[in-house]
N, C-alpha and C positions, 0 to 999 in steps of 0.2 A: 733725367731721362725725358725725353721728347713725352708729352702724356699719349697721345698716337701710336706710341711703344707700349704701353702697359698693357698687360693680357687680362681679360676679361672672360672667362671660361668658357662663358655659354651668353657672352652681350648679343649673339645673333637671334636669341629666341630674343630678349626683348626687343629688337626691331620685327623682328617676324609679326609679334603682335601689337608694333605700332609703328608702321614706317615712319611717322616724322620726328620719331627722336635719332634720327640717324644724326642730322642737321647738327645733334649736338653730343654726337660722339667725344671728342676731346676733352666735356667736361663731365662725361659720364666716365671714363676710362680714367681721368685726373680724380675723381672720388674714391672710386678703386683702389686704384694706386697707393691713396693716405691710410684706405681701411686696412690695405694688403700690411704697408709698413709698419702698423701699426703690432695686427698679429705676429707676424714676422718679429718685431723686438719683442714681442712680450712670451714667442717661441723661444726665444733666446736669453732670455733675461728672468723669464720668473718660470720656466720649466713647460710652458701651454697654457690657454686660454682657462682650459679647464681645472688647472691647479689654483691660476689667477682669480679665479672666480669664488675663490672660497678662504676668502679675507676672512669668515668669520672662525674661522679657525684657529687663525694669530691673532686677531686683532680685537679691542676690546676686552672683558675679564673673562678670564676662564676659566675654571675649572677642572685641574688635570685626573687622570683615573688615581692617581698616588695621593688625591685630596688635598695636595698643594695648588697655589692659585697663579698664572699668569697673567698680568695685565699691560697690552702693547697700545701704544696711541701713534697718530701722527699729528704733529703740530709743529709746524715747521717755523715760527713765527716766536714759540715761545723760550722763555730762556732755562724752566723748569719745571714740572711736572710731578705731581702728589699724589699719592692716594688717601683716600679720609672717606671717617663712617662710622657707623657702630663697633666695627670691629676694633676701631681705637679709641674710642671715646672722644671721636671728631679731631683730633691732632692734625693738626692743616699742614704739617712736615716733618711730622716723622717716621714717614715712607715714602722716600724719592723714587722715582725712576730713573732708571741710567740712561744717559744721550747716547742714541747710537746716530750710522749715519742718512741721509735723506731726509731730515728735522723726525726720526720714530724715536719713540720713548719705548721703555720697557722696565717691567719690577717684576722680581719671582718672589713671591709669598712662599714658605714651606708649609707644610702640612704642621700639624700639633703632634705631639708625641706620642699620641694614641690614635695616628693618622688621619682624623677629622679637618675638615675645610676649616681654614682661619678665620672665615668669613663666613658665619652662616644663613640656611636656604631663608629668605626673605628679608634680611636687614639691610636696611640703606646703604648706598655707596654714593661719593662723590670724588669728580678729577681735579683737583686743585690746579690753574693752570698759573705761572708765573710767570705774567707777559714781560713785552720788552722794556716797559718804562717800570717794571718791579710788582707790581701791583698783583695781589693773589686776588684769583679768581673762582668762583665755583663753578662746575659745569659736569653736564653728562655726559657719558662714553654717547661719541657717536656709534656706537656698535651694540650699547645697550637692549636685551633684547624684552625687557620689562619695568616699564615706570609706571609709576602712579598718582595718582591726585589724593593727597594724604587726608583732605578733607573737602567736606564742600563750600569754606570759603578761600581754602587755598589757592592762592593764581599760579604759583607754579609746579609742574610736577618732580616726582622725587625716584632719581631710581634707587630699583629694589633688585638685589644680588636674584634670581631665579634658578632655585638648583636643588631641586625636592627631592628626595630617598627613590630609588628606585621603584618602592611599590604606589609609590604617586605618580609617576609618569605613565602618559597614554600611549599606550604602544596599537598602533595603525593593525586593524585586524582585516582591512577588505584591500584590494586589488585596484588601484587608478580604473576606471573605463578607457575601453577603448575610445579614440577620437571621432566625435559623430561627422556622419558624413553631411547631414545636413542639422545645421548647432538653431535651437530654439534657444535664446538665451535668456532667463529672468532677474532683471537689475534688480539688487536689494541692500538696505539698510539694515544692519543687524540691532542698531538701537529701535529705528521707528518699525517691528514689525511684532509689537503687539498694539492689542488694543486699549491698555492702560497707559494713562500718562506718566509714562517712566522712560527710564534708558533700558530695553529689553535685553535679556542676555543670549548667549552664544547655546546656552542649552534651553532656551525657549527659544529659538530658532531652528535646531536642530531636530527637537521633538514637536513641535507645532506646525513648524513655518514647513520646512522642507515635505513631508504627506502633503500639502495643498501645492506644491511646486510641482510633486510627481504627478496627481489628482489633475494638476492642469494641463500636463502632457508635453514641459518644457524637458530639455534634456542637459541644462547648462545654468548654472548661478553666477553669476559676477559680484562681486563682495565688493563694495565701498565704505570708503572711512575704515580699512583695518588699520595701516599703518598710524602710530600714533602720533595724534594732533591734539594741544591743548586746548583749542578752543574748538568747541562741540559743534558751534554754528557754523561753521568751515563746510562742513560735510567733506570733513577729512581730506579738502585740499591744500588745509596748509600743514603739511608735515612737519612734527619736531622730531621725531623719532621717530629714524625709519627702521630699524629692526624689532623695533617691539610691536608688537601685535596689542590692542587697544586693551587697556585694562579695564574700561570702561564696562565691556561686555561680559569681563569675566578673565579666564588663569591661559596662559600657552597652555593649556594641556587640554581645556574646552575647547580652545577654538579648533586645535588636533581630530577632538570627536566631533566637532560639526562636520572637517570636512569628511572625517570616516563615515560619519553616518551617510554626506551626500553619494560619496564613491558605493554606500550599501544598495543602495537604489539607483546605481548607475546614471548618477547626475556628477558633469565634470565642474570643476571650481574655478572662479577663474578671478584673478585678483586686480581690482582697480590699482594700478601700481604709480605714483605721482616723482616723478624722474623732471619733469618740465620745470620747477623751481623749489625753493625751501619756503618755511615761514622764517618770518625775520627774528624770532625768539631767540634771545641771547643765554639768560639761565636755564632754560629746558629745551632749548636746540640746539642746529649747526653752525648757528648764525655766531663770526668772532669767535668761535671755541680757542684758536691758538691765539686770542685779543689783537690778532690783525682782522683788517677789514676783507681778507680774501680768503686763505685758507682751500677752504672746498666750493669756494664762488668766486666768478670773477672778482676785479677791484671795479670800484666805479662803476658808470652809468652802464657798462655793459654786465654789472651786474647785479643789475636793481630790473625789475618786472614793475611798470610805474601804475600800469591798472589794479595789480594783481596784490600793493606793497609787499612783493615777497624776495629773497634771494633767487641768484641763477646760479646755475653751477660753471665751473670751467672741465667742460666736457676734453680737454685736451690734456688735463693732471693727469698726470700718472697715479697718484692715488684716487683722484675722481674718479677717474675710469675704475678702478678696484673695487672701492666700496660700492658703488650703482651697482655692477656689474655682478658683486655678493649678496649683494640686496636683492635682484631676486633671484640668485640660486639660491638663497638662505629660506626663501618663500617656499620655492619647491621640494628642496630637501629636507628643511622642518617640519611643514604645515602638511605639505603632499598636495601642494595647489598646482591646476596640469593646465593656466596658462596665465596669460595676461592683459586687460587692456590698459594702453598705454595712454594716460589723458596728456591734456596740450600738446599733442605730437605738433602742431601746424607754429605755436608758440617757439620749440624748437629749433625747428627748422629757419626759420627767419628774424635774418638781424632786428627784424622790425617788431617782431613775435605776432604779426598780424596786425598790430595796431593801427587801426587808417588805411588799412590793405585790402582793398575790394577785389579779391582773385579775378580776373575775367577768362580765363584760363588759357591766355597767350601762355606759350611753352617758355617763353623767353623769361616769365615771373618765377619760372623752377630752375631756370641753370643761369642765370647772374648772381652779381657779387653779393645780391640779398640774402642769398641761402648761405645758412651756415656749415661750410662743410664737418667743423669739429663735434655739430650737435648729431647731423647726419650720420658722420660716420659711426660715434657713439650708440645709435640706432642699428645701426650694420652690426656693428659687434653683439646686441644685445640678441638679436635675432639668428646671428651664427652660432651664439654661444646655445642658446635655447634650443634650438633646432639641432644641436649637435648632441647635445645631451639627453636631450627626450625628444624623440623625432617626431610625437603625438602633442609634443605643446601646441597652441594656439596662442596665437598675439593679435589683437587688434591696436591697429591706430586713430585716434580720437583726431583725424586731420580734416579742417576743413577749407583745406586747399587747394585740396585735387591734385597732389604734387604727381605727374606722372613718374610710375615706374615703383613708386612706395611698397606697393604690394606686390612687389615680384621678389625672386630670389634673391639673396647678396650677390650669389655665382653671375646673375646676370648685370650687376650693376646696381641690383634695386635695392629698396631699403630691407625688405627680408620678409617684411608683417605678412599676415595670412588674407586678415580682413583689413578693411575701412570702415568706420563710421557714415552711414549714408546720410547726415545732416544739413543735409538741404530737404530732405522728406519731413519732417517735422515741423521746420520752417514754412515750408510750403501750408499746411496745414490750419497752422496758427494764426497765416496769414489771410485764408481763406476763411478762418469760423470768425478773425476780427473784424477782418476788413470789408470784406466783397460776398453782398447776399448770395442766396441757392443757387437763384435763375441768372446769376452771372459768373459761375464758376467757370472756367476756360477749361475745359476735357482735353484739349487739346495739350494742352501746360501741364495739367494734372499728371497725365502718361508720360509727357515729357521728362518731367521733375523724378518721376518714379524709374524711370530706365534710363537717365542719364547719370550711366557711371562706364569707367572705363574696363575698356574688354579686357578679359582676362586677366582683373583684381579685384578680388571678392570685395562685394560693400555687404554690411551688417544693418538690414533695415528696420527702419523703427516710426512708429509714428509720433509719439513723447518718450520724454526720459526724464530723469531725476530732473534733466534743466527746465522742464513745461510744468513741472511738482513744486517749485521751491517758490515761496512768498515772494510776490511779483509778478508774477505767471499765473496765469488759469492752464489746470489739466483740459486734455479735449473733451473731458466730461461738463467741465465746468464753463466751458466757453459757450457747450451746447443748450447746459439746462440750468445754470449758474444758481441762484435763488429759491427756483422750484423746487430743485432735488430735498430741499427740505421739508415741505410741504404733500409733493403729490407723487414719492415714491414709493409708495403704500399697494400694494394690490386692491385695498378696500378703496382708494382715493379717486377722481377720476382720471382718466388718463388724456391728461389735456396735449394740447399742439406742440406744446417747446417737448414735453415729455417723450413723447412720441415719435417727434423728429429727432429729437435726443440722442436714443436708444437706437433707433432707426442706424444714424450715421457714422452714428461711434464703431456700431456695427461692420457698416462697409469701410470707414475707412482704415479701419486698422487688418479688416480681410485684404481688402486690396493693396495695403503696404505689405504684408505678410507674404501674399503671389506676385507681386510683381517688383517688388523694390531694392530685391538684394537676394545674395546667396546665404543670408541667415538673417535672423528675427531676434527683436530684442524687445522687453514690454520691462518696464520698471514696477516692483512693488505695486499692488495697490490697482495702479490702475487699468489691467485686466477686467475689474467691474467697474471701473467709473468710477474710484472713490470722488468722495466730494470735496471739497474747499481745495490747501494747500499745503506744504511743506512748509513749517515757522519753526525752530530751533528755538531753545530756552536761552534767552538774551538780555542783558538789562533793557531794550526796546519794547520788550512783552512782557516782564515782570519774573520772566526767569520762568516763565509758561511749558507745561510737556503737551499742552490741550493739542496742538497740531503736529507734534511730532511724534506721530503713531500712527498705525495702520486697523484700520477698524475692521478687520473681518469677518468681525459678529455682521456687520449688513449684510453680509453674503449667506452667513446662514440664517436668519431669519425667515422663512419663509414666506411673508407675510411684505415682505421687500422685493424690487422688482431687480435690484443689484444681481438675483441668482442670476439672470437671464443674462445679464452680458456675461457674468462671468460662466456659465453652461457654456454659448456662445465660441469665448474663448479655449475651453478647453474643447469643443468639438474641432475647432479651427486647426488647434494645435495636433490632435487625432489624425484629420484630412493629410495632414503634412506627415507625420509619421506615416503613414500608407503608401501614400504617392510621393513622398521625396522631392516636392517640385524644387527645394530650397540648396542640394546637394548634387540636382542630377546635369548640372552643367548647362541645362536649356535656358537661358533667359527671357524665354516667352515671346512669344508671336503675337503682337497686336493687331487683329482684324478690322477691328468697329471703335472708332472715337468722334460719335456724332455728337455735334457743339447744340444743334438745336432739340435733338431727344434725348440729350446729355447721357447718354450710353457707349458702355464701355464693353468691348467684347475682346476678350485673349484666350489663349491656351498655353499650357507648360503642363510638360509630361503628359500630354494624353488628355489631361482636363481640360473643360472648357468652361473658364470662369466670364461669368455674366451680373454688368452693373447698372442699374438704374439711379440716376441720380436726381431724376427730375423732380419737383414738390410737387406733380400734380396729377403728369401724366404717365398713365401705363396702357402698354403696347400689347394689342394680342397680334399671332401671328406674325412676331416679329422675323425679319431673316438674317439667320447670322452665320457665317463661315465656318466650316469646320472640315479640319484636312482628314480625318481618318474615317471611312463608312463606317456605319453599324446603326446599333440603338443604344440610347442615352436613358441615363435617368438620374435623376435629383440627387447628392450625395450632399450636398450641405444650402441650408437656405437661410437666411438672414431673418426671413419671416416668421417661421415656422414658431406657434403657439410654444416650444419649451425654449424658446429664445427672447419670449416678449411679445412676438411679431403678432399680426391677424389672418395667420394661416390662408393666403391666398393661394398662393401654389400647390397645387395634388399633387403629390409625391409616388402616385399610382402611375402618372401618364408617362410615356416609353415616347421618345423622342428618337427619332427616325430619320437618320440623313436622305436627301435626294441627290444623286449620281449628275452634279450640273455645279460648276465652280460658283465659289463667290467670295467676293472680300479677301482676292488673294488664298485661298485655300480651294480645294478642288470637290468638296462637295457644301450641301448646305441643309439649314432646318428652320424649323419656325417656330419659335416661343413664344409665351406668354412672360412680358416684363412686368409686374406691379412698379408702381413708383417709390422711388426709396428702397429699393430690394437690392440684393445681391443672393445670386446662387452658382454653384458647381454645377455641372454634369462631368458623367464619366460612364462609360461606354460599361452597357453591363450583357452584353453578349460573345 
């Protein structure tokens, strides 16, 4: 079929809201076309998307209600296939599976004669695989939904059959939330979120960590490192096992009550989901499981990741598609997790996976032969499937590409995703505390950087994440007061220059990435106050160290530490947006005032009028700055104010008073007082 001819439901809205991808209709409606044929065979062939999706049902060990056991694999490569484990006293072939056709294996276990599972709830299991040159192999169910690290000098992990009594299993007692309309998202670690050097568990996060999530006024968790990865330092991006949930943190049945507890307090879950490649583990991963070099990854160089040493998948298997595809509805329907961000989206997408890829966002880098339509479309289905079955999921994608059209519907041609990643905000930032003093920041740039995203596809703004945390990196805390913070964060200490600027800009920049940088917010663990140093995972590098891989939230209660104040700060920030909605309600802000030599920033969204001083010296009385709706204003949040750290320059008494005479683009005007280094709201209190 002519691609010209493929129908595209609703591809008119996405030219509506970007005429110049007309230019490349053809290969917008040619992408279509392969997602269409794709649904389309798998309507025909395995009953709907939605039956499709839920491989874990066949596949893998199971457990039937009759207490007899199913165990189905795919390995298309191999010449036979075992089951072995305690249950037989490790007998590496005296329980085949039968060949069936498409390379799937299959064994039916019976139940015991007093109907008990053959295999009982936590004893080892392993798949014996018998490649093609004869050679038995040991390997884990890629569908395994719980392994574990049998000890702590163990390298590799062991799975463990998971199948407790019924009066062991957590049965979900609260209600998903509704989907917010505008999402505060909080990145978190479930090892590093205490303050003991250990690996913290899924119910010291659930009864500790989540009250300070709610306490700060975020409305969203993002989970990293669930899916299991044997090596810890990863920060769970190198997956071995993607159906079990980390054993590390604790049982499936905790991590069950983390997320009930979150959905108790109406916080939605959302799972770091790693689809972009494998780790290359052969004994405790996917990697070779059928002892070919492909299986559930390309062969060869197109399926090696050369920065990343990891597997790629081939997004065009028919069983790749399945298991991904189960993998996370298996999230959803197990755990009750209500969405996902999807990391390496930009990897994905490009033959090149970005490598030596300086996007400049010619339209022509997103529809040539460098984009991968198979990973693409793979992306389409993930977001049809989601979106069909919970019409409240959330997807974000980790792209930093700018592919246009990502964020729109499949119906229209686009990839599906809800958000984007705004990762050029961060960047910018880093770049600014490393590089380029105060008095030469570019206001100009800065605004620019913060609202350049494409219309009508949500970006997820952020001013660090997990990647500004990890050793190698300084947090913006740490760029700001780096050394100090050890010394003169004390209330009793004095409050010297870096401290003070410090505090000051941490301040505004994460207020002003918060109003202006996207249609949702994102702050990683931690550093809401500033934590200090960095992200170090226990490694033969550091002696196998927990000392950096935790989150110290005793500084925050202390009182006697000045950490309250950023984090008050943030959770007032987080308040503001709950009230006013600027993040949800479709406005993407009216920049008025981007003066380069009084380095002031003046915007509004919804109604507020947020106001920035960036200069290190000077502050402004009487300053004049635009505002489109008449009335009287008054201070609703101040960067200064005495329980934030600040030196209380601004009266929070004074009523601010527009004048009936345009300015800076807006139709009337007012006149403030700016301190330097300040940042404040008004909002209209008549």
């Amino acid at each position: 079929m002519d691609q010209m001819q493929v129908e595209v439901p609703h591809i008119q809205s996405l030219f509506d809201s970007d005429g110049y991808l007309r230019i490349f209709e053809g290969e917008i409606r040619r992408r279509y076309g392969c997602f269409k044929d794709i649904v389309d065979e798998i309507d025909c062939v395995e009953g709907g998307i939605e039956k499709f999706s839920r491989g874990y049902e066949e596949f893998g060990i199971r457990v039937c209600s009759d207490g007899s056991v199913v165990c189905k694999e795919w390995a298309p490569a191999a010449r036979a296939l075992y089951l072995t484990g305690d249950f037989n006293g490790w007998n590496r072939t005296s329980h085949p599976y039968n060949k069936l056709d498409f390379g799937k294996w299959e064994l039916h276990l019976p139940a015991t004669v007093d109907g008990r599972c053959p295999i009982e709830h936590l004893s080892k299991v392993k798949v014996v695989v018998c490649t093609a040159s004869g050679e038995l192999m040991d390997r884990l169910s890629p569908w395994a939904s719980y392994v574990v690290r049998p000890h702590k000098e163990a390298v590799c992990f062991e799975q463990v059959l998971w199948n407790p009594p019924p009066n062991q299993k957590y049965r979900m007692r609260y209600k998903r939330p509704r989907r917010p309309r505008s999402l505060r998202i909080y990145e978190c670690h479930v090892g590093i979120a205490s303050d003991e050097p250990k690996v913290a568990s899924y119910l010291h996060f659930a009864d500790r960590v989540i009250p300070r999530i709610v306490q700060l006024g975020y409305n969203a968790i993002q989970l990293m490192a669930i899916m299991e990865h044997a090596y810890y330092a990863s920060f769970g991006y190198q997956v071995t096992s993607f159906f079990a949930a980390s054993s590390r943190y604790g049982t499936p049945e905790e991590l069950k009550y983390l997320v009930d507890t979150a959905h108790s307090q109406g916080l939605v879950v959302f799972l770091d989901v790693v689809h972009s490649h494998a780790s290359k583990n052969v004994l405790d991963g996917l990697n070779k499981f059928d002892g070919s070099n492909s299986c559930y990854f390309h062969d060869g160089g197109r399926g090696e990741h050369s920065l990343w040493d990891s597997r790629l998948f081939n997004y065009k298997s028919w069983e790749v598609m399945r298991f991904l595809l189960s993998n996370i509805r298996w999230y959803l329907e197990e755990y009750g997790f209500d969405g996902f961000r999807f990391d390496g989206v930009s990897s994905m997408l490009y033959h090149t996976h970005g490598i030596g890829h300086g996007f400049s966002g010619d339209y022509n880098e997103y529809f040539g032969l460098n984009t991968d339509t198979e990973a693409f479309n793979y992306l389409q289905l993930a977001n049809h499937l989601l979106h069909s079955v919970y019409p409240d999921v959330v997807t974000i994608a980790e792209d930093v590409s700018g592919m246009p059209g990502l964020c729109r519907p499949v119906s229209e041609g686009g990839g599906g995703f809800d958000y984007r990643l705004g990762m050029a905000i961060p960047d910018k930032w880093i770049e600014l505390l490393k590089e380029t003093p105060d008095e030469q920041w570019n206001i100009g740039n800065i605004v620019h950087t913060l609202t350049n995203r494409r219309y009508q596809e949500k970006t997820v703004a952020y001013a660090e994440s997990h990647d500004q945390a990890l050793v190698g990196d300084k947090t913006i805390a740490f760029w700001l007061m780096d050394k100090e913070m050890y010394d003169f964060m004390s209330v009793l200490s004095p409050l010297t220059g870096i401290i003070d600027r410090g505090m000051a800009l941490h301040k505004m920049i994460r207020l002003i990435t918060h109003a202006l940088g996207g249609e949702a917010y994102l702050n990683f663990i931690g550093n809401e106050f500033g934590h200090p140093e960095w992200l170090d995972f226990p490694r033969i590098g550091n002696n196998e160290s927990y000392h950096y891989a935790r989150r110290q939230f005793k500084l925050v209660d202390d009182d006697l530490l000045r950490y309250k104040f950023l984090y008050a700060f943030d959770s007032a920030m987080n308040r503001l947006e709950t009230k006013h909605g600027w993040l949800g309600s479709g406005d993407p802000g009216y920049v008025s005032c981007k003066h380069e030599d009084d380095k002031v920033i003046v915007f509004e969204r919804t109604s507020l009028i947020f106001v920035f001083n960036f200069h290190m010296s000077k502050s402004f009385t009487d300053y004049k700055i635009g505002i489109e709706a008449p009335g009287k204003y008054k201070i609703v949040l101040d960067s200064d104010a005495a329980e934030f750290g600040g030196h209380s320059r601004l009266d929070h008494s004074t009523n601010y008073f527009t004048f009936n005479e345009g300015y800076a683009g807006r139709r009337n005007h007012a006149f403030v007082y700016i301190p330097c280094r300040v940042a404040f709201v008004l909002a209209k209190s008549d």
